[in-house]
N, C-alpha and C positions, 0 to 999 in steps of 0.2 A: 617543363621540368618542375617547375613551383606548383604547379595543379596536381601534376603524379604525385609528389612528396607532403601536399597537405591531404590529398587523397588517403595515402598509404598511413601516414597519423591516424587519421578518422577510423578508419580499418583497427589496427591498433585498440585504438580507444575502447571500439565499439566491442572488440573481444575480450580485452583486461574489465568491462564492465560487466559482459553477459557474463563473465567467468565468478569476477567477482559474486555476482548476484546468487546464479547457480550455486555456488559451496557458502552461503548465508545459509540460502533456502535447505539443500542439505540438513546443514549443522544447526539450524533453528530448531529442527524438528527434534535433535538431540536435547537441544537447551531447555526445550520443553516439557520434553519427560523428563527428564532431573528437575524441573525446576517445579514442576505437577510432583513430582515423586518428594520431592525434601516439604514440599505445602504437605502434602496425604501421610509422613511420616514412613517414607520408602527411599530406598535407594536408587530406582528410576535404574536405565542399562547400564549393568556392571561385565559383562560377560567377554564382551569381544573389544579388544585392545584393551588398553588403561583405562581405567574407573569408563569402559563403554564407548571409548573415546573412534573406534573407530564401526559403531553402529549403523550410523547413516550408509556408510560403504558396502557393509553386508545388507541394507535396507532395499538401495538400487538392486544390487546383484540377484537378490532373489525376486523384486516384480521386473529386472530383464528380463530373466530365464524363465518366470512362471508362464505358463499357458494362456494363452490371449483368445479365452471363448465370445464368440458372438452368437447371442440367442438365437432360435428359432424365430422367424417374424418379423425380426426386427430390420432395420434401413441400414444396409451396409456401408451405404456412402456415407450420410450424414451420421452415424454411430461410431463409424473411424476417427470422420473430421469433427466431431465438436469439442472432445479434448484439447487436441491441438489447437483449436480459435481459440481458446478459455488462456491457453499458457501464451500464443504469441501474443495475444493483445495486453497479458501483464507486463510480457518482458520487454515490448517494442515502447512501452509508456515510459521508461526508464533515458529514453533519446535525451530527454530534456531535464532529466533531474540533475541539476548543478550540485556536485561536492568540495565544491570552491570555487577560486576567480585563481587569475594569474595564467601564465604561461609558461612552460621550461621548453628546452631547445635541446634535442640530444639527438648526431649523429644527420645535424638539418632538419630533424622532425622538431616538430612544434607542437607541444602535447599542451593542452587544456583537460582540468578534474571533470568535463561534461562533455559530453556527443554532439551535441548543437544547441543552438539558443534559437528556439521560436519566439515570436511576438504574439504568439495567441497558445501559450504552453498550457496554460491552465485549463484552456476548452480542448485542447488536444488527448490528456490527458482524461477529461472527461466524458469526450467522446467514444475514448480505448476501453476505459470501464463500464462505459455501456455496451459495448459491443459483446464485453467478456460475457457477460446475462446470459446474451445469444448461444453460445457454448452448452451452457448449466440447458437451459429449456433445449434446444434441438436435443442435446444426449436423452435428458428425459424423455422427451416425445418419440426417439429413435428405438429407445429401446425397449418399446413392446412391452409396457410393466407398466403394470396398474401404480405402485408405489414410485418408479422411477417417474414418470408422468405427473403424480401429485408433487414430490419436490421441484420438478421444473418450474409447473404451473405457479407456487410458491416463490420462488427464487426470482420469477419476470415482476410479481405482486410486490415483493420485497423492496426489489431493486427500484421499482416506480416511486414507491413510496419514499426510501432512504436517500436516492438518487440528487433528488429535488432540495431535500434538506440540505445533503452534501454540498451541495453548487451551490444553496443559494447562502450558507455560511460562509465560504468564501470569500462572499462578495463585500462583505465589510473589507476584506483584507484588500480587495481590488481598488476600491476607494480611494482606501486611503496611501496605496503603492503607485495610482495614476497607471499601471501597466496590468498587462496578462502575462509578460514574460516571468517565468517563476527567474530565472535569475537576477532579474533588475527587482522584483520582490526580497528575493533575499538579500541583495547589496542594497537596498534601503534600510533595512535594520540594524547597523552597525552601529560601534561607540558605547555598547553597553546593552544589561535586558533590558532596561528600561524603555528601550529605543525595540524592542521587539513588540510583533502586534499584537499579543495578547494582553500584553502593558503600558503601552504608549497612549498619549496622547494624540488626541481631541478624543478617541472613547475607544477606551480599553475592549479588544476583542475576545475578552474570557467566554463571554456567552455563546460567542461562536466556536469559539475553542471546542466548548463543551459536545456541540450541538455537531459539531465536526467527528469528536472523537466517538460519538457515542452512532455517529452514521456510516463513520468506517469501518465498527467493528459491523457493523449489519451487512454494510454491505461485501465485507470480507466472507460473512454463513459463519461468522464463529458464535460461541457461543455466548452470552445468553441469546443469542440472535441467529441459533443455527437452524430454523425450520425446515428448511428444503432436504436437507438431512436425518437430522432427529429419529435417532436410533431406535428410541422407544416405540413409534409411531410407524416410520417410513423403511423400516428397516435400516436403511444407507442413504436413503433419498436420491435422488438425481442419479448415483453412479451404483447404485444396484447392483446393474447388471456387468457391471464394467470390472476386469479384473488387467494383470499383468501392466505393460507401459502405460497404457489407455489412462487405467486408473493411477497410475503414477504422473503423467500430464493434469489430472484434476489435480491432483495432491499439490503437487510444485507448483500450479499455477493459484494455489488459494495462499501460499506462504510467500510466493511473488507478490502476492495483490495487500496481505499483510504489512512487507518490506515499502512496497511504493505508497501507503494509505499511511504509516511513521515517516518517510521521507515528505510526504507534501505538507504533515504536522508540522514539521520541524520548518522546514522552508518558511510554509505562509504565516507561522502563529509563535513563533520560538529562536528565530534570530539564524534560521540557516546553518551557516558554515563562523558564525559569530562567537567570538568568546562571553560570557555574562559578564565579563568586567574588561575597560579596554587595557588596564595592566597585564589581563592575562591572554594578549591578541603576539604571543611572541613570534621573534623571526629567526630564531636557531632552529632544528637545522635549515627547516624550508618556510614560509609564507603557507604553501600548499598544504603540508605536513599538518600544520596545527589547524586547518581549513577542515581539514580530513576527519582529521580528530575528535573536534567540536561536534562536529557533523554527523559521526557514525555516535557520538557517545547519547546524542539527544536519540538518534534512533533507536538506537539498545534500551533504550528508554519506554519507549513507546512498545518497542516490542516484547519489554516485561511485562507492562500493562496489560497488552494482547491477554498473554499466556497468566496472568493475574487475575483476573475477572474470569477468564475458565475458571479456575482452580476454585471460586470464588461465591460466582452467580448459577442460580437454577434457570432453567430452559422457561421464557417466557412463552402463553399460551400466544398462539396465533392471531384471539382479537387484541388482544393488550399490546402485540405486535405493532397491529395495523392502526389502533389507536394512537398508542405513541408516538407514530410518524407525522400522523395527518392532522391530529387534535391537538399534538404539543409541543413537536420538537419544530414542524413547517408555520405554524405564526408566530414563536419564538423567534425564528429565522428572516420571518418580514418585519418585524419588529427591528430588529438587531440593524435590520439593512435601512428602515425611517430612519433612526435615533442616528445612527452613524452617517447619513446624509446631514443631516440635521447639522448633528457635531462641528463636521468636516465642516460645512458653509461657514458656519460661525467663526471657528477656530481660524482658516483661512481668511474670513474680513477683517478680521481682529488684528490678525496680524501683518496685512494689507493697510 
């Protein structure tokens, strides 16, 4: 009876999460164009509900009902299903993203703010966003199009290159956490920022911070790092050829991968679910509540950021690209990880 009932939680969890996420990614796409529209000196969608408010809604309804063409040529198997790999492996990475600690009890269910706690969340996670690639390059390859083929080819270059810097920024934050569980990472940052890792001591992980945020946007294809795309160039890149849900699965699955690349921000580099002062860690109405809070407010953060440098940066050329990955941002990144071994020893004897 305890197994069905923490079962039917999990269940629970796992839809109020995927639901959540889905009407983010939705309504991102709103905030976006208002938020590009008020930068450019425009109003961004006014038209359908209040001040546009119900855009995204008419956005779905019309790549529903649009016509779902596959080219002549192209692999029907593999053209159907790369979409769909590209959006399960954002949403399934979401298992382990902790939006607090604690537990409430309602009705014998036992609800916790997270899906589960791996012991290795962080390579899990790493592993899902490698996979997403897979996605980007098969549709390319599938669909018979000289430009849709050149974004894949792109997007696999990209992702090797950014991929590597990604993870190996992290690893300062691994060090000094002693775990890969992202939740035991972010319940070690508490008691204030100071105690987050981008500011704490034995050595502050700003550099990775940097070196993080600037491989997420890459590896998200937004812009200044949109190659595989790149309107000017590739026409659409990668999805060409792809129109109706198909292309609506790339779509939600790049503003998925946007929502989990500010959520692993926050976690590893920013104090999680932590208030910046322990006066402001309050317990009205819930523990959970202001867990929540903390948590979604550092996100909305990062995913201004996102939609800021669009509005912002020009499209880098492709070797400036591949440069920046290999020549500055990946020995900055082994740098980052000596110094902080380094750090850690000392700081550790010291206080041994």
């Amino acid at each position: 009876m305890e197994l069905a009932l923490q079962t039917l939680a999990t269940l629970i969890t796992i839809g109020l999460v995927m639901v959540t996420v889905l009407l983010h990614v939705a309504y991102l796409t709103y905030f976006e164009r208002k938020v590009l529209g008020h930068m450019q000196d425009r109003m961004g969608p006014m038209e359908v509900g209040y001040h546009g408010l119900l855009q995204p809604i008419a956005d779905g309804l019309k790549l529903f009902f649009k016509e779902d063409i596959i080219p002549t040529g192209a692999n029907k198997i593999i053209f159907s299903l790369a979409p769909v790999l590209s959006l399960i492996t954002a949403l399934i990475a979401f298992a382990v993203i902790p939006f607090g600690t604690g537990e409430v009890s309602i009705f014998g269910l036992t609800f916790r703010p997270y899906i589960t706690d791996l012991n290795i969340g962080i390579l899990y996670i790493l592993a899902l966003s490698s996979i997403g690639a897979y996605g980007i390059l098969l549709g390319g390859w599938a669909s018979n199009s000289k430009y849709s083929l050149l974004g894949g080819l792109r997007s696999a270059a990209q992702m090797i290159s950014y991929e590597l810097a990604l993870g190996m920024s992290l690893v300062g934050v691994l060090l000094l956490s002693g775990s890969l569980s992202v939740l035991k990472i972010g319940e070690a940052q508490g008691g204030g920022f100071w105690n987050w890792y981008a500011f704490s001591l034995p050595f502050p992980q700003i550099v990775a911070f940097v070196i993080y945020i600037i491989a997420g946007v890459a590896e998200t294809n937004r812009l200044p790092f949109d190659l595989p795309e790149a309107e000017s160039e590739l026409v659409a890149g990668f999805f060409t050829e792809y129109s109706g849900m198909r292309f609506a699965f790339y779509f939600l699955a790049e503003y998925a991968m946007m929502i989990l690349v500010s959520c692993i921000g926050a976690v590893a580099f920013f104090g999680a679910w932590h208030a910046p002062f322990p006066f402001l860690e309050f317990s009205w109405p819930s523990v959970g509540f202001w867990h929540i809070f903390w948590f979604a407010a550092k996100v909305y953060f990062f995913l201004f950021f996102f939609i800021w440098i669009r509005g912002t940066l020009p499209r880098l050329r492709y070797d400036q690209l591949m440069r920046l990955g290999w020549k500055v941002m990946l020995p900055l990144a082994l740098a980052n990880i000596l110094i902080t071994s380094i750090a850690a020893y000392i700081f550790n004897t010291w206080k041994a």
